[in-house]
HTML snippet that shows the backbone in 3Dmol.js (N, CA, C, O; Angstrom):
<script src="https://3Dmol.org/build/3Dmol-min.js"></script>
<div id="view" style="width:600px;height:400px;position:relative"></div>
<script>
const pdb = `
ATOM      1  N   UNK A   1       8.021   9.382 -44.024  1.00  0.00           N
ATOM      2  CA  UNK A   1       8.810  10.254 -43.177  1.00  0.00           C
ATOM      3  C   UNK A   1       8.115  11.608 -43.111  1.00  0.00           C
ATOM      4  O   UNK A   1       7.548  12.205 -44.026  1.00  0.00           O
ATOM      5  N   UNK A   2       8.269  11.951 -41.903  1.00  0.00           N
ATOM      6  CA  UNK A   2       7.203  13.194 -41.944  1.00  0.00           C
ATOM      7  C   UNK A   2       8.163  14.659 -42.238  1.00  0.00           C
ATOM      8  O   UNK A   2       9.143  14.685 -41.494  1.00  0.00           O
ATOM      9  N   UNK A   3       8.081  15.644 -43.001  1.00  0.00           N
ATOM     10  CA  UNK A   3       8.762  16.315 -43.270  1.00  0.00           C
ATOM     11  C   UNK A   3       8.442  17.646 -42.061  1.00  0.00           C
ATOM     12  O   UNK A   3       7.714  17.335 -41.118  1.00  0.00           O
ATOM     13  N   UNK A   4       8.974  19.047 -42.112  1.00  0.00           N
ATOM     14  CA  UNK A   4       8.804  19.702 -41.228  1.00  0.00           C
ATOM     15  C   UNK A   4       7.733  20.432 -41.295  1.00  0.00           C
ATOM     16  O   UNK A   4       7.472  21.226 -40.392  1.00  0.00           O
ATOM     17  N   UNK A   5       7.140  20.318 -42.102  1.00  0.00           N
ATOM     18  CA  UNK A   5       5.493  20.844 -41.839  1.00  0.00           C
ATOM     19  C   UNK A   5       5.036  20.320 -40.941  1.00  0.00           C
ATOM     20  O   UNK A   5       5.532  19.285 -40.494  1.00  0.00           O
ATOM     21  N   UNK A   6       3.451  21.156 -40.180  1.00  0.00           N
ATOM     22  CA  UNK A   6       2.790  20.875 -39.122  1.00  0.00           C
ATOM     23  C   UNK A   6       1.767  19.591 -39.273  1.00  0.00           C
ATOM     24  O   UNK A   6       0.867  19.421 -40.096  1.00  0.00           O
ATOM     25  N   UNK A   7       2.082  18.993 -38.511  1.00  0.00           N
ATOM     26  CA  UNK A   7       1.065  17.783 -38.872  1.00  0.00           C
ATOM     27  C   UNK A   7      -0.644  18.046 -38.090  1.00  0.00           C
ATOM     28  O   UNK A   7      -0.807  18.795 -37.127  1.00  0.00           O
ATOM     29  N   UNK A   8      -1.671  17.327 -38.699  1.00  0.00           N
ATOM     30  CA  UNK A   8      -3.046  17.917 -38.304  1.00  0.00           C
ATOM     31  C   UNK A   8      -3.627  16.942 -36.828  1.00  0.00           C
ATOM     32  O   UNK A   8      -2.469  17.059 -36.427  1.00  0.00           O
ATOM     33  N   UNK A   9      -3.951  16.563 -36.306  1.00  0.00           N
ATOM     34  CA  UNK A   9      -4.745  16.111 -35.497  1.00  0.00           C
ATOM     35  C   UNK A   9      -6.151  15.007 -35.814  1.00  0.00           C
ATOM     36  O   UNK A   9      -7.301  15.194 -36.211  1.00  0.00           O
ATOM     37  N   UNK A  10      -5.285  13.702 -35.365  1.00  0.00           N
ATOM     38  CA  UNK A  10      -6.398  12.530 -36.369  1.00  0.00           C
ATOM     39  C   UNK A  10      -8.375  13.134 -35.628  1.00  0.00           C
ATOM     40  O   UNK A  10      -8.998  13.320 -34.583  1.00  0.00           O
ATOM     41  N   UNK A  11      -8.482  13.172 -36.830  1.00  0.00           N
ATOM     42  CA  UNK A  11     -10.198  12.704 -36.098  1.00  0.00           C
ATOM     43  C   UNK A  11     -10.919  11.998 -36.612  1.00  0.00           C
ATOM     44  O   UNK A  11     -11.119  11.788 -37.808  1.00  0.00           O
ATOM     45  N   UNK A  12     -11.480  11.473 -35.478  1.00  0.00           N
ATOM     46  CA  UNK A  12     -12.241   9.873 -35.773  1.00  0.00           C
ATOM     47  C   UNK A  12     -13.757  10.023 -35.811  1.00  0.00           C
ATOM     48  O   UNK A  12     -14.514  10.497 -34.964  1.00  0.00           O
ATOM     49  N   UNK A  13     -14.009   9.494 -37.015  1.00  0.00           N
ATOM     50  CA  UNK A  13     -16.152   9.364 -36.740  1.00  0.00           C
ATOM     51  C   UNK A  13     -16.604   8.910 -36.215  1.00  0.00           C
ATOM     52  O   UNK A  13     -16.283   7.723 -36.166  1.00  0.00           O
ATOM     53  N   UNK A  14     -17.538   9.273 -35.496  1.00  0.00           N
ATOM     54  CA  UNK A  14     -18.356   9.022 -34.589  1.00  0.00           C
ATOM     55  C   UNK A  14     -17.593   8.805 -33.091  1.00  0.00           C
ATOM     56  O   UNK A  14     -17.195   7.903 -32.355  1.00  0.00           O
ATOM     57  N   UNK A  15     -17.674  10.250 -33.170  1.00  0.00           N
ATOM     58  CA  UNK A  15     -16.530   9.895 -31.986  1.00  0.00           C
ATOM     59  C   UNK A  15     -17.455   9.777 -30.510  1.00  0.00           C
ATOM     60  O   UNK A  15     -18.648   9.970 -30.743  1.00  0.00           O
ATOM     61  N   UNK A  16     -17.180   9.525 -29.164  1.00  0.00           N
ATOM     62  CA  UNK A  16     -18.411   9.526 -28.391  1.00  0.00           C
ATOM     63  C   UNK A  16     -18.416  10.560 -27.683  1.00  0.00           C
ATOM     64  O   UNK A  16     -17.353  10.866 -27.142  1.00  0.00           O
ATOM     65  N   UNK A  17     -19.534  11.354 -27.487  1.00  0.00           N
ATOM     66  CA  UNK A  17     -19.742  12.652 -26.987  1.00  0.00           C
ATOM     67  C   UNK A  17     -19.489  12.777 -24.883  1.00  0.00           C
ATOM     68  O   UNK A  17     -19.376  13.722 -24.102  1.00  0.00           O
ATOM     69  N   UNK A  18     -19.501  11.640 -24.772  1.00  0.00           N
ATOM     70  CA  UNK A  18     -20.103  11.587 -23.407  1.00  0.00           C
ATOM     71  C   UNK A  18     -18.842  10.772 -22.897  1.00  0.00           C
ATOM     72  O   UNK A  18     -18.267  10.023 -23.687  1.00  0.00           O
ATOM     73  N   UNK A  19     -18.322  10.930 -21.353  1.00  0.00           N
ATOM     74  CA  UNK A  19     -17.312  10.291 -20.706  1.00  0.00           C
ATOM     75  C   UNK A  19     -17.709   9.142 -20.180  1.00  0.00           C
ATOM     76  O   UNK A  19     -18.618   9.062 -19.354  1.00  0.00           O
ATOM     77  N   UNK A  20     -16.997   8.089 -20.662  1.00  0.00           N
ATOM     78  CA  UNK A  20     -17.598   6.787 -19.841  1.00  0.00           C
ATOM     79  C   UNK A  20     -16.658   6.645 -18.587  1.00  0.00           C
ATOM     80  O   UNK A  20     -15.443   6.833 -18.650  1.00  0.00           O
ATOM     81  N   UNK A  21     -17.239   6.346 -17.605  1.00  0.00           N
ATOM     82  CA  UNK A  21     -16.685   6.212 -16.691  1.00  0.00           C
ATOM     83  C   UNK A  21     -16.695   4.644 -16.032  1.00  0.00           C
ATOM     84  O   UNK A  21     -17.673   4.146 -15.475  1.00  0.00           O
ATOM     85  N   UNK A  22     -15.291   3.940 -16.240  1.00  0.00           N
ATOM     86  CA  UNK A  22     -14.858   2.712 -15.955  1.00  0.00           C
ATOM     87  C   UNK A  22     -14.570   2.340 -14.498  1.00  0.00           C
ATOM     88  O   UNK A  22     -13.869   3.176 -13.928  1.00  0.00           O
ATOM     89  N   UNK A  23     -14.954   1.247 -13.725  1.00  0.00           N
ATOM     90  CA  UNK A  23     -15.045   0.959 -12.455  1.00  0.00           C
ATOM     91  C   UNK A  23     -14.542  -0.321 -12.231  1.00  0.00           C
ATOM     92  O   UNK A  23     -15.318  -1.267 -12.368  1.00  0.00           O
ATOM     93  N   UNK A  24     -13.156  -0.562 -11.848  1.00  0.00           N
ATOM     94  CA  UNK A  24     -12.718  -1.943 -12.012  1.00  0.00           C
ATOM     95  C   UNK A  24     -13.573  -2.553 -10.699  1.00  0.00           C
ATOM     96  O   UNK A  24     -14.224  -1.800  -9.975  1.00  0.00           O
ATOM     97  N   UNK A  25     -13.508  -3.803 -10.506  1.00  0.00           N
ATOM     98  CA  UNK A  25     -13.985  -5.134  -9.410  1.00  0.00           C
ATOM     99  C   UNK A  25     -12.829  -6.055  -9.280  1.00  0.00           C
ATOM    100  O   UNK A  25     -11.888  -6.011 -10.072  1.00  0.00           O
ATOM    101  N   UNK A  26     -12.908  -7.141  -7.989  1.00  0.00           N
ATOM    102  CA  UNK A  26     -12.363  -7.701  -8.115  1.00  0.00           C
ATOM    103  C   UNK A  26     -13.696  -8.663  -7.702  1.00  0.00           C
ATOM    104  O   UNK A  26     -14.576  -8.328  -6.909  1.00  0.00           O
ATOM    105  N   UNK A  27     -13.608 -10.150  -8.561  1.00  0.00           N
ATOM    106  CA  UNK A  27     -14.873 -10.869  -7.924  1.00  0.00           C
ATOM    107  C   UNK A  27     -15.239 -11.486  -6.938  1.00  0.00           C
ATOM    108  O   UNK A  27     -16.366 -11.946  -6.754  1.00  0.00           O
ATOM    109  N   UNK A  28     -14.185 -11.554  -6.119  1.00  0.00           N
ATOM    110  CA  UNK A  28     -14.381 -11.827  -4.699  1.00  0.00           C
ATOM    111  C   UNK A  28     -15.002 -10.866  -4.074  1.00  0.00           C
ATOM    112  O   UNK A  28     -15.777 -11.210  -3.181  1.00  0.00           O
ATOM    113  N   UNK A  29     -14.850  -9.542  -4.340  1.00  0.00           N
ATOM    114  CA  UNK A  29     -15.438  -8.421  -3.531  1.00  0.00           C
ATOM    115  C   UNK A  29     -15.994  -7.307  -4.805  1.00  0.00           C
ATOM    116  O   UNK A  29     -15.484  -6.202  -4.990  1.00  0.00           O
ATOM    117  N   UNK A  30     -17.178  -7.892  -5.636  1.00  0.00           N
ATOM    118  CA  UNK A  30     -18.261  -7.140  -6.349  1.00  0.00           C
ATOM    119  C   UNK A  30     -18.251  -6.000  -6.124  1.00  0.00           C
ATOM    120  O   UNK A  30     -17.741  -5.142  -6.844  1.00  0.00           O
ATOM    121  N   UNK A  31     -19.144  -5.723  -4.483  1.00  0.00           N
ATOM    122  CA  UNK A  31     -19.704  -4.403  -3.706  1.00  0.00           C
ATOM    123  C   UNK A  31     -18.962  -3.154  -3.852  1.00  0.00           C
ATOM    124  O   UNK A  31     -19.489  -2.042  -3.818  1.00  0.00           O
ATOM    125  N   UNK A  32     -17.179  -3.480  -4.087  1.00  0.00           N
ATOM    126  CA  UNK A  32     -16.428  -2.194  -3.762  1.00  0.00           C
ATOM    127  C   UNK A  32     -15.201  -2.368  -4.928  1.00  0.00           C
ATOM    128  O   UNK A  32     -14.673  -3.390  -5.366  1.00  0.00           O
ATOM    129  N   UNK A  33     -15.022  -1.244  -5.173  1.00  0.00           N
ATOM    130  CA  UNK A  33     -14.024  -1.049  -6.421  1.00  0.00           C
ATOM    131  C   UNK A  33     -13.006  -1.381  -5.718  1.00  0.00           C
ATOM    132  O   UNK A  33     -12.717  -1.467  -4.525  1.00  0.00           O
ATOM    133  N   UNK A  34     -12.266  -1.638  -7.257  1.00  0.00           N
ATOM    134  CA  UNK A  34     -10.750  -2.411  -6.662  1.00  0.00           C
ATOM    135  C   UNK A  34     -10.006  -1.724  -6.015  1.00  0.00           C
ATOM    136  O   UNK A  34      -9.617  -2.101  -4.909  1.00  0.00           O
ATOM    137  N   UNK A  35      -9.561  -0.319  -6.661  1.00  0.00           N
ATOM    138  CA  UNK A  35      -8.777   0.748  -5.566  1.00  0.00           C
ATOM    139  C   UNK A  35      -9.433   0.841  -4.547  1.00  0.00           C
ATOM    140  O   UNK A  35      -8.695   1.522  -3.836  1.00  0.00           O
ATOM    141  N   UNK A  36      -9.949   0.716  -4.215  1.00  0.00           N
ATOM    142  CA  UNK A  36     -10.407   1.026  -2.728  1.00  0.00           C
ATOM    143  C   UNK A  36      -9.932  -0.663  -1.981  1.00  0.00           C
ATOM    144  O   UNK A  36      -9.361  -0.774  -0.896  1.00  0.00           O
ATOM    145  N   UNK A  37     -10.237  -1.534  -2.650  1.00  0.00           N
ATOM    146  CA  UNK A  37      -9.848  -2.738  -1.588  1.00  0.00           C
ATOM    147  C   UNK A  37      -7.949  -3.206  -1.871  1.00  0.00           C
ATOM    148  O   UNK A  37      -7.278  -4.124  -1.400  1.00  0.00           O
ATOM    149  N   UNK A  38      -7.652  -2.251  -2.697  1.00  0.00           N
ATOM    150  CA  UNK A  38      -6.233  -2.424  -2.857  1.00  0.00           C
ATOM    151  C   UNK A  38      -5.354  -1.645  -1.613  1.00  0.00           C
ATOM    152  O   UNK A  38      -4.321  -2.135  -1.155  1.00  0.00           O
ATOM    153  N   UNK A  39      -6.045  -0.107  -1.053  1.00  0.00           N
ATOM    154  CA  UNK A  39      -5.786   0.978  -0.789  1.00  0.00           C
ATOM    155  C   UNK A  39      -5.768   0.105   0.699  1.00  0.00           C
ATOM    156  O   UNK A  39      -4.856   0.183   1.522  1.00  0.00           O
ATOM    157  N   UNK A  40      -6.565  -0.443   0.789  1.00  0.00           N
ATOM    158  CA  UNK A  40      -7.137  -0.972   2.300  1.00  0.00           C
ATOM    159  C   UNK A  40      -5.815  -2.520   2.288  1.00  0.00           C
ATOM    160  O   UNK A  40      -5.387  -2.966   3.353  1.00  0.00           O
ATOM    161  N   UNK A  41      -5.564  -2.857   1.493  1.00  0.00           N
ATOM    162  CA  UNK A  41      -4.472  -4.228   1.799  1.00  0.00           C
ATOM    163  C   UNK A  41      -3.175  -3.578   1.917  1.00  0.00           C
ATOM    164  O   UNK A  41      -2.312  -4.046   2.661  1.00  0.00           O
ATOM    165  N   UNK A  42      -2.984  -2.497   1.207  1.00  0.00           N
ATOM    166  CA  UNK A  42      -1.389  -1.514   1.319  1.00  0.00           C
ATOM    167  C   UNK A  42      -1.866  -0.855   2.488  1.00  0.00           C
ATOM    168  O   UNK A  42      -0.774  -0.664   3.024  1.00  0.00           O
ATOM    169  N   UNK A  43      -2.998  -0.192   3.560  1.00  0.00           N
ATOM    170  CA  UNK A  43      -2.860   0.223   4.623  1.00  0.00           C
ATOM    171  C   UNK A  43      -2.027  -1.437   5.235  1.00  0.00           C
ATOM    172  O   UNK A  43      -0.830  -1.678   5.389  1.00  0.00           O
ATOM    173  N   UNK A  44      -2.819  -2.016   5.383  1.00  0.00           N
ATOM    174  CA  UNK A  44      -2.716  -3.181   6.615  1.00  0.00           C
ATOM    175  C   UNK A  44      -1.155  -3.764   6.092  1.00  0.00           C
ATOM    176  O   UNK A  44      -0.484  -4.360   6.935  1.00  0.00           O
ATOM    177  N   UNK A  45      -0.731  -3.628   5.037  1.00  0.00           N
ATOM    178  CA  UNK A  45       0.413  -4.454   4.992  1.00  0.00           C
ATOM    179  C   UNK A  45       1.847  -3.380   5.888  1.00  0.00           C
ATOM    180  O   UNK A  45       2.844  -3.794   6.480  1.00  0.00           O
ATOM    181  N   UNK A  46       1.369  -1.908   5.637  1.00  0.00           N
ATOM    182  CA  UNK A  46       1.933  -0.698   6.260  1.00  0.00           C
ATOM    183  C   UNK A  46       2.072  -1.124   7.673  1.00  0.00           C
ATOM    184  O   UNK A  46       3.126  -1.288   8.288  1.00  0.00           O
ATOM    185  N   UNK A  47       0.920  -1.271   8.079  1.00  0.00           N
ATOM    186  CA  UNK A  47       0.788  -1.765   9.434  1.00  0.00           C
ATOM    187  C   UNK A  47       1.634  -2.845   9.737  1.00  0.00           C
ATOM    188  O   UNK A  47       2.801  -2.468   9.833  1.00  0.00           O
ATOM    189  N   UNK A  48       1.439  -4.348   9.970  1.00  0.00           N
ATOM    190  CA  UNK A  48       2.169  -5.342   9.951  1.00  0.00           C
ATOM    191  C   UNK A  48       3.297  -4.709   9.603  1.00  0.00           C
ATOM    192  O   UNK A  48       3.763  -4.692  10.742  1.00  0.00           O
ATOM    193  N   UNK A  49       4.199  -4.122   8.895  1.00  0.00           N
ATOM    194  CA  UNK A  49       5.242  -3.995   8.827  1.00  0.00           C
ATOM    195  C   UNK A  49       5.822  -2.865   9.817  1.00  0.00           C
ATOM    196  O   UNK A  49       7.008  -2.844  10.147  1.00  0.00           O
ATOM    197  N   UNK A  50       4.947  -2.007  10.221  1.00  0.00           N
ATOM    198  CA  UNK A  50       5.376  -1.089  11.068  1.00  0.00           C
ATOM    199  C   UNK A  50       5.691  -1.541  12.555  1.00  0.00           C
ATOM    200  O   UNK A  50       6.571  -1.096  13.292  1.00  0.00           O
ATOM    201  N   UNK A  51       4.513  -2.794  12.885  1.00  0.00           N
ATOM    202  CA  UNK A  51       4.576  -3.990  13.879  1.00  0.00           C
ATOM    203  C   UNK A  51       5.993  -4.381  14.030  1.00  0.00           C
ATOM    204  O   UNK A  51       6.676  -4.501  15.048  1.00  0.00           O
ATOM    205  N   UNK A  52       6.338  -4.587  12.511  1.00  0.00           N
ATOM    206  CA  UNK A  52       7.315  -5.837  12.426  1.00  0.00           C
ATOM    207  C   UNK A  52       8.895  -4.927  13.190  1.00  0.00           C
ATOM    208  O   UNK A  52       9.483  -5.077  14.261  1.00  0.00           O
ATOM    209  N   UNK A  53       9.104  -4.044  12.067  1.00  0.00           N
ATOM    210  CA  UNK A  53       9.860  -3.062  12.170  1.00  0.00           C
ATOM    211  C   UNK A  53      10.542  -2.570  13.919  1.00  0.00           C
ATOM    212  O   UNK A  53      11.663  -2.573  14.428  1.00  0.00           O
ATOM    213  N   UNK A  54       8.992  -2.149  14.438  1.00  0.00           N
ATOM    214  CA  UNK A  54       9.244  -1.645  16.066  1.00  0.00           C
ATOM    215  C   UNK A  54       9.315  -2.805  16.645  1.00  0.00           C
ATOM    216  O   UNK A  54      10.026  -2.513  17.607  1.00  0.00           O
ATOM    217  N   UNK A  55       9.058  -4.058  16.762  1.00  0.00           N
ATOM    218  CA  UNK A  55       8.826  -4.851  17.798  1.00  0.00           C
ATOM    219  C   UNK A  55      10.014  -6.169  17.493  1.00  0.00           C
ATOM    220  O   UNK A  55      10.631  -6.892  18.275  1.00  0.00           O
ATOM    221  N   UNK A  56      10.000  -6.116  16.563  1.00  0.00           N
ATOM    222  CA  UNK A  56      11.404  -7.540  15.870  1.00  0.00           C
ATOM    223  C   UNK A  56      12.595  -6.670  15.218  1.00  0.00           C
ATOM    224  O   UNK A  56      13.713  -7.007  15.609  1.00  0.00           O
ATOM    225  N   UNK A  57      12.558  -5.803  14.460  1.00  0.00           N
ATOM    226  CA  UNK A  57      13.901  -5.656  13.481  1.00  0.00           C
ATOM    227  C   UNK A  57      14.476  -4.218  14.142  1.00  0.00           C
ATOM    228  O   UNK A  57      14.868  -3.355  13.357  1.00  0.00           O
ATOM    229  N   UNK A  58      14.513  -4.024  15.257  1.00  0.00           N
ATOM    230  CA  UNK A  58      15.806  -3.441  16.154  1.00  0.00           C
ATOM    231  C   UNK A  58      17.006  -4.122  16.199  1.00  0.00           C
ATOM    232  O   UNK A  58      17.263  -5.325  16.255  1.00  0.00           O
ATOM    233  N   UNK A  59      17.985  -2.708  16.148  1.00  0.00           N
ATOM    234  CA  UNK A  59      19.059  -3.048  15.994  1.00  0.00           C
ATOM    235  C   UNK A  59      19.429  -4.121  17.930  1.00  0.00           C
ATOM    236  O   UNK A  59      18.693  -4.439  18.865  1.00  0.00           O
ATOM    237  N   UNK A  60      20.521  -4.249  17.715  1.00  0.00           N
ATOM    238  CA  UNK A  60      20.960  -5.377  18.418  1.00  0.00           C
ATOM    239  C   UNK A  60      20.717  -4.691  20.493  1.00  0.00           C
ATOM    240  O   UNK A  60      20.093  -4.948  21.522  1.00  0.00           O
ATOM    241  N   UNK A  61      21.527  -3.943  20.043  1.00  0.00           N
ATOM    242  CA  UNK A  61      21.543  -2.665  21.485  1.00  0.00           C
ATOM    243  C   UNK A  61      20.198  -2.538  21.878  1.00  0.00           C
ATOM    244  O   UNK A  61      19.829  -3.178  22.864  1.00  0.00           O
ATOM    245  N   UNK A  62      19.418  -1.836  21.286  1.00  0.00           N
ATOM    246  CA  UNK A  62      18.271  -1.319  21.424  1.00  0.00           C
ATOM    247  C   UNK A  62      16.951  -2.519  22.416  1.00  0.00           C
ATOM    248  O   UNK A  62      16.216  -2.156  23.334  1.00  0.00           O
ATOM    249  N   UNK A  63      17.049  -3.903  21.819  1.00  0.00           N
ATOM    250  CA  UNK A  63      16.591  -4.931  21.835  1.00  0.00           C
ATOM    251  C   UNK A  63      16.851  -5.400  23.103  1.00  0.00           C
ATOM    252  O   UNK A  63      15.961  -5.965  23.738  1.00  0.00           O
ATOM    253  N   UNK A  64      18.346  -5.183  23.712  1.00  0.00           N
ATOM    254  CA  UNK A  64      18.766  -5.624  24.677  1.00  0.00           C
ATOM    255  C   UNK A  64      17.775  -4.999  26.119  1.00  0.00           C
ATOM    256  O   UNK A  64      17.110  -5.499  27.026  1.00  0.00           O
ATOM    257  N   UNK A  65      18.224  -3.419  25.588  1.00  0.00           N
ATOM    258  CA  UNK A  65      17.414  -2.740  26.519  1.00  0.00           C
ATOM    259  C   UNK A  65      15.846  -2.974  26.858  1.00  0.00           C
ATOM    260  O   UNK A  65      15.242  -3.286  27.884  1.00  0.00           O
ATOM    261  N   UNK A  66      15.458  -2.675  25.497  1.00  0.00           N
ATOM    262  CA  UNK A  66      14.216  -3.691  25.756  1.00  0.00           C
ATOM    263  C   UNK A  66      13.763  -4.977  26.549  1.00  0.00           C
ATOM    264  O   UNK A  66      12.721  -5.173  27.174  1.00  0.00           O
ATOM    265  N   UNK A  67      14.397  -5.454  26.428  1.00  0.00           N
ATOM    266  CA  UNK A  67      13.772  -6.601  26.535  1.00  0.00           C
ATOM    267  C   UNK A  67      14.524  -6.941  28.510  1.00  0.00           C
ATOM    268  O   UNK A  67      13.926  -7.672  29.299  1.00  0.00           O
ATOM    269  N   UNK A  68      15.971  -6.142  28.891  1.00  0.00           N
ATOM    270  CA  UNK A  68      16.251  -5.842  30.523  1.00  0.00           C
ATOM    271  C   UNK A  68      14.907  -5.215  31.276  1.00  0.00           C
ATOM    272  O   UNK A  68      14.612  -5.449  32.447  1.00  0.00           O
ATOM    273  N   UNK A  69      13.889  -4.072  30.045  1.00  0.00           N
ATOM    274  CA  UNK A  69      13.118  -3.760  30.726  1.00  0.00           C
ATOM    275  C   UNK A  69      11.985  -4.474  31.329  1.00  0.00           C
ATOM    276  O   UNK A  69      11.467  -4.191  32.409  1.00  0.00           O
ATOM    277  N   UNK A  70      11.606  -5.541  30.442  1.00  0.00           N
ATOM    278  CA  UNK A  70      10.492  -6.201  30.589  1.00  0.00           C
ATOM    279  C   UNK A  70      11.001  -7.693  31.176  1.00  0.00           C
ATOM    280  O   UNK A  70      10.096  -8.523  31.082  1.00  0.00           O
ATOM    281  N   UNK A  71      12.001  -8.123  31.647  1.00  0.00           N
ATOM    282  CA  UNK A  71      12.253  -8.859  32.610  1.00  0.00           C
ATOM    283  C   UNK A  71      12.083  -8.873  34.267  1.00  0.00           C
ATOM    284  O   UNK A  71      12.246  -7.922  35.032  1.00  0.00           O
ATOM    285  N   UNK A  72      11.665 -10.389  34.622  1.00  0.00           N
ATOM    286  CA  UNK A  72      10.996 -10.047  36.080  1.00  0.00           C
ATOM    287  C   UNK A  72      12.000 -10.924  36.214  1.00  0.00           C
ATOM    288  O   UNK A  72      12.494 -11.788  35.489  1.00  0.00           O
ATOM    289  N   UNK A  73      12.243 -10.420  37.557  1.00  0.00           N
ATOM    290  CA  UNK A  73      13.326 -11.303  38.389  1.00  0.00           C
ATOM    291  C   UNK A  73      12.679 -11.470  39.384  1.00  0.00           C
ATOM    292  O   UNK A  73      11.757 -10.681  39.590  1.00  0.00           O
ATOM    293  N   UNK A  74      12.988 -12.757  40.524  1.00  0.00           N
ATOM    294  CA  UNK A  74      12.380 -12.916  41.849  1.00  0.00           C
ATOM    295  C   UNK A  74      13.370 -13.050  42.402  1.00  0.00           C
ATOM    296  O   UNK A  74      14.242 -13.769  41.913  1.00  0.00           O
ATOM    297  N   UNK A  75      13.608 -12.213  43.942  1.00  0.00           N
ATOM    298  CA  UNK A  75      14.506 -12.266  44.272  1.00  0.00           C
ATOM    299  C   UNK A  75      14.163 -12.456  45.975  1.00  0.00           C
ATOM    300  O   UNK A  75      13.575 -11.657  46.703  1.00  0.00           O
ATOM    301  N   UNK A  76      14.699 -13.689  46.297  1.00  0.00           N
ATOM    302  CA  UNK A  76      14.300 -14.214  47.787  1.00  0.00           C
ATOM    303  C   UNK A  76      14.550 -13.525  48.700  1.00  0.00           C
ATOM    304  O   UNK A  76      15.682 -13.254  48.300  1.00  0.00           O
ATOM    305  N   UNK A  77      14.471 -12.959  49.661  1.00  0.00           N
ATOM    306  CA  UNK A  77      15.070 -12.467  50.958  1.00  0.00           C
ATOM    307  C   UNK A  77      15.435 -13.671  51.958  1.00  0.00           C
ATOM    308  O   UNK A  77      14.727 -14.677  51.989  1.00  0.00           O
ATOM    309  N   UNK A  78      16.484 -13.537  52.714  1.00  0.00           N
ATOM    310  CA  UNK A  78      16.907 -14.703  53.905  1.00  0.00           C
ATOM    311  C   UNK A  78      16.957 -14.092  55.005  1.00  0.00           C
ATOM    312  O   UNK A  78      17.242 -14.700  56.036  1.00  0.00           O
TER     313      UNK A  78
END
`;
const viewer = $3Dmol.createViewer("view");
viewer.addModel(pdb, "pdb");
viewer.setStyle({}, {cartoon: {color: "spectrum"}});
viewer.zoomTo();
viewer.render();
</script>
């Protein structure tokens, strides 16, 4: 149990002087770090859903109008 004195700060031997710097992969795609091909599947999934959103998941009203607009009618003359 640690009492209320200040406790010291572990230090370890041989500690390493220099920052390693870690670079994940995924092995399908070697060439480019993983955040970057993660960053690029959350754009496109943004997308598709922004697709989805404006063009399918309108409310009911909205849809109607839509879709009166883009109807062709032919209408005969006599």
């Amino acid at each position: 149990m640690i009492s209320g004195k200040a406790v010291k700060s572990l230090k370890f031997p041989n500690r390493p002087r220099k920052r390693i710097k870690v670079e994940a992969v995924f092995e399908d795609v070697p060439t480019r770090k993983a955040t970057d091909v993660c960053k690029e599947a959350l754009d496109q999934m943004k997308s598709i859903v922004g697709v989805a959103e404006r063009d399918y998941w309108r409310p009911k009203e909205k849809r109607k109008s839509a879709l009166a607009k883009t109807t062709i009618q032919v209408v005969r003359e006599r």
